[in-house]
C-alpha positions in Angstrom: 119.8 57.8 136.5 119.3 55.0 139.0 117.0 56.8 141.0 115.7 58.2 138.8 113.9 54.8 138.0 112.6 54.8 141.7 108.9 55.3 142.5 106.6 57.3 140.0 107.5 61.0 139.3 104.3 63.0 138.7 103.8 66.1 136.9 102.1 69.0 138.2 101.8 72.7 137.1 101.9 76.0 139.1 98.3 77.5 138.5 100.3 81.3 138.4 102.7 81.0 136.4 102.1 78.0 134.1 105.7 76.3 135.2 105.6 72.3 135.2 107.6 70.7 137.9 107.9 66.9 139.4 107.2 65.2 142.3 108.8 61.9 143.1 106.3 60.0 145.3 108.4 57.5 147.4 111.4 59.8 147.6 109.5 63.0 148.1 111.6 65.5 145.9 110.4 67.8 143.8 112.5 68.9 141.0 111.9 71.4 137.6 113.4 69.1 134.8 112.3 65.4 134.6 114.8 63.0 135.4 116.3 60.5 132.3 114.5 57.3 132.3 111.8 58.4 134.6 108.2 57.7 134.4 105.5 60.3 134.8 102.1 60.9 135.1 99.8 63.5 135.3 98.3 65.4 138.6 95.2 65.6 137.9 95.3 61.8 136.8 95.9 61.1 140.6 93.7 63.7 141.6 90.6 62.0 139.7 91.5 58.9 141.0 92.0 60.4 144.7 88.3 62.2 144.5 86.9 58.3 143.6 88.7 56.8 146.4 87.8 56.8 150.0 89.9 59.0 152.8 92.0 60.4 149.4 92.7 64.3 149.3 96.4 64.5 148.8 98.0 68.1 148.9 99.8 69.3 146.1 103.7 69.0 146.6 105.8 72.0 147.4 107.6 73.3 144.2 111.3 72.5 143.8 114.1 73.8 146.1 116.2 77.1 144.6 119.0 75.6 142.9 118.1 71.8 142.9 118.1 69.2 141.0 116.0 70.5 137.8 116.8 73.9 138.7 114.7 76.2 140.5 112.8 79.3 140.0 112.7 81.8 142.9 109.5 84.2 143.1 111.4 87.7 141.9 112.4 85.3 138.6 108.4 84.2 138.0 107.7 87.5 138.8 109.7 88.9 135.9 108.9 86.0 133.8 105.4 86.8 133.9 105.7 90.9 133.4 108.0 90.4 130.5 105.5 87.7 128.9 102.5 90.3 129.4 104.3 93.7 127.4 105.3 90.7 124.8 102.2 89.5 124.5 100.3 93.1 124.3 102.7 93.7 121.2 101.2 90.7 119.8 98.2 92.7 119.8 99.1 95.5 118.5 100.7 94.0 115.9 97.6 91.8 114.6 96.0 95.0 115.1 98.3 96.7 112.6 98.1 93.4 110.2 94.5 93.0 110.0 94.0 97.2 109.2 96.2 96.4 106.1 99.4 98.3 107.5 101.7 96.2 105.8 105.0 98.0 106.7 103.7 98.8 110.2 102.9 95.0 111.2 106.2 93.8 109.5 107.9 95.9 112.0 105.1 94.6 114.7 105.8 91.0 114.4 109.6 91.8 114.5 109.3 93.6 117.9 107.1 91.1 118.9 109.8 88.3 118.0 112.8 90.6 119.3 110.9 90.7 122.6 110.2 86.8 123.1 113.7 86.0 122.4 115.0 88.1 124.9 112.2 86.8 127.3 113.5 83.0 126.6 117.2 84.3 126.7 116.9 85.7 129.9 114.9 83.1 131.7 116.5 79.8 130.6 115.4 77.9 133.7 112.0 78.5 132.1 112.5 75.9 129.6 110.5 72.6 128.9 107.3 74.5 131.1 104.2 74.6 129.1 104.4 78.4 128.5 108.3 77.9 127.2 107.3 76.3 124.3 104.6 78.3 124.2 106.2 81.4 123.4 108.7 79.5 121.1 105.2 78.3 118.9 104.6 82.0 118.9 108.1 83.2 117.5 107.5 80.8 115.0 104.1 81.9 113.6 105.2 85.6 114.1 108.7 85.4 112.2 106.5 83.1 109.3 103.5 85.9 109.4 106.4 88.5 109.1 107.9 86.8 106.4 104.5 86.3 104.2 103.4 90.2 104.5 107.4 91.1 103.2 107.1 88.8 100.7 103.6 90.9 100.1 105.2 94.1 100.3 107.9 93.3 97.7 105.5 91.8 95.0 103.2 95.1 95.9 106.7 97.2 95.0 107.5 94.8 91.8 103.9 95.4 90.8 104.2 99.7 91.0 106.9 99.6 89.3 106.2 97.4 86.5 102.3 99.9 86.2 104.5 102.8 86.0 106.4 101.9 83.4 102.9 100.5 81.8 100.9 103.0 82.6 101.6 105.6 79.6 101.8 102.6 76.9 97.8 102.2 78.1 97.2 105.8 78.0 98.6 106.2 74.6 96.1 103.0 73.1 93.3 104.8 75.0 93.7 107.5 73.5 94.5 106.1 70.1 91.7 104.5 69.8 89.3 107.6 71.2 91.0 109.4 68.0 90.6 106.5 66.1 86.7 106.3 67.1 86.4 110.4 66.7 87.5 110.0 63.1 85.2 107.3 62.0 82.4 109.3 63.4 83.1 112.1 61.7 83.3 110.3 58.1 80.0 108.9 59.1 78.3 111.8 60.0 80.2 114.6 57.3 80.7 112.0 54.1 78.4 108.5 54.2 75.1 109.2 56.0 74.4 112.5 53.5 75.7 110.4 50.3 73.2 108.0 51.6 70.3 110.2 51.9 71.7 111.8 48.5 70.9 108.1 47.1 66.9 109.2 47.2 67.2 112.8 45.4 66.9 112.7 41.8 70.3 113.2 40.6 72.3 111.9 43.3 76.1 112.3 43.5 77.3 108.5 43.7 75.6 105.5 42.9 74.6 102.8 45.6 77.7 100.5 44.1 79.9 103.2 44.5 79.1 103.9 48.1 79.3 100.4 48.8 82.7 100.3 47.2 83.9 103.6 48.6 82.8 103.1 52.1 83.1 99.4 52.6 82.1 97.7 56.2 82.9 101.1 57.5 79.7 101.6 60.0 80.8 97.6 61.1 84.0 99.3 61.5 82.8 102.3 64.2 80.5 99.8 66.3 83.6 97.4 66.9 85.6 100.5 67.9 82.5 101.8 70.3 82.4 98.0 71.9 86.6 98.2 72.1 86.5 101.6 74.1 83.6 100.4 76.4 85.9 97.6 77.4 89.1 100.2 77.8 86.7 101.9 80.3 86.4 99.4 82.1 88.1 98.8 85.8 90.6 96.2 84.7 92.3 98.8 82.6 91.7 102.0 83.9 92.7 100.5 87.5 94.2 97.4 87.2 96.0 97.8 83.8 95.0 94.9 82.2 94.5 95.6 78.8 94.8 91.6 77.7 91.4 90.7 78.2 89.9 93.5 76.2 92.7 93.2 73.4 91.4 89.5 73.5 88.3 90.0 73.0 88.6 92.5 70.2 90.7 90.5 68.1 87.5 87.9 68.1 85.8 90.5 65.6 89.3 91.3 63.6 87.5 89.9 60.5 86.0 93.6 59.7 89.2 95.3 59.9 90.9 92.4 57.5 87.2 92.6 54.6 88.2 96.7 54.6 91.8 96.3 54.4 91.6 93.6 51.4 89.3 96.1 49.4 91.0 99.4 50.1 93.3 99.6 47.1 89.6 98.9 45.0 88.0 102.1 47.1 90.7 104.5 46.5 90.8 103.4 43.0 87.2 103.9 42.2 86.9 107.3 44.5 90.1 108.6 42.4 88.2 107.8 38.9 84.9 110.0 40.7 87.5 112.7 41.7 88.8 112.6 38.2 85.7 112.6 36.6 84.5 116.3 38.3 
């Protein structure tokens, strides 16, 4: 620790393989991990200030001796460093690749490999550690495993989501189809029983009376365009997609006045058409 405190130690980094190392300047070692209590500086720093001076072109320091004080790192090590960072690092690729296509399941497993593989790059190259590109590739575990974990989470609300519409699925194909039943009937009263009574009002002896079509028949055409407006909105993209019958349920029940005005008066319609009946 003592001397440690001697002279400045200055930090410099190996252009190839991205490795920081120190330099002491009045004791001239050079060693991988900095020394407790010592105080650093950049290269360049002294570089810029070497350029400005006269007579100043210092050559960089030699790195630090294989097996000394910080640890070294021999050639055939930053030679498989650097391979093993490259494949890693080409599996980030793929695995964006697969991500940004929308292939959930195959970028979950992407990002996995891609974690699996830096791991074993930083397990197997611990005199690596505290360089630039170290904590590099521990930043990029970090976002990968956090990606990964965002797209499962994704992939289990998609699942929660398929089974929940397949369940719901024939419950909106039944009031679809209710309501296309419900709408064909309507129709057909219109068209078979009220529109020729009506025109029957203008003949000379015509079978009901205006107050009895009133009576009989109600709101009823009110009735038939709030079921035409109900099964436009069941056609829509949110329901026969998406599901989402709510909003057009919603929206319906804004105009549930006509169905409550023909409900109050029905007992007053069958009454009066059983007294017609009765009286032919």
């Amino acid at each position: 620790a003592e001397a440690a405190t001697v002279g400045t130690w200055t930090a410099y980094t190996d252009d190839e393989t991205g490795t920081t190392y120190y330099h002491n300047d009045v004791t001239n070692e050079s060693v991988w991990e900095i020394p407790e209590g010592a105080v650093v500086v950049r290269g360049e720093d002294l570089d810029a200030a070497s350029s400005n001076s006269e007579g100043g072109d210092e050559s960089v320091p030699s790195f630090p001796a294989q097996g000394g004080g910080g640890g070294g790192k021999s050639a055939s090590t930053s030679e498989s460093w650097l391979k093993a960072v490259d494949e890693a690092y080409s599996l980030v690729e793929a695995a964006k690749h697969q991500d940004e296509t929308g292939n959930t399941r195959a970028a979950i497993e992407a990002y996995k490999a891609v974690c699996d593989a830096f791991i074993g790059i930083l397990e197997k190259h611990p005199d690596a550690k505290g360089t630039g590109q170290y904590s590099m590739i521990e930043a990029q575990v970090e976002a990968m495993m956090k990606r990964g974990k965002e797209l499962k989470a994704r992939e289990e609300e998609l699942e929660t989501k398929a089974e929940r519409d397949k369940k719901k699925r024939p419950v909106v194909k039944e009031l679809v189809e209710t309501e296309k039943q419900y709408n064909a009937n309507v129709k057909e009263m219109l068209h078979h029983y009220f529109k020729p009574l009506q025109e029957n009002l203008m003949s000379l002896s015509p079978v009901v009376t205006s107050a009895d079509l009133d009576t009989i028949f109600q709101n009823v055409e009110d009735l038939m365009g709030h079921s035409d407006a109900l099964l436009q909105d069941l056609s829509q993209d949110e329901v026969t997609s998406e599901l989402r019958v709510g909003p057009a349920l919603e929206r319906s029940m804004r105009h549930v006045g006509v169905y409550r005005q023909y409900v109050t008066r029905l007992d007053r319609s069958t009454a009066r058409l059983r007294e017609l009946q009765g009286d032919k």
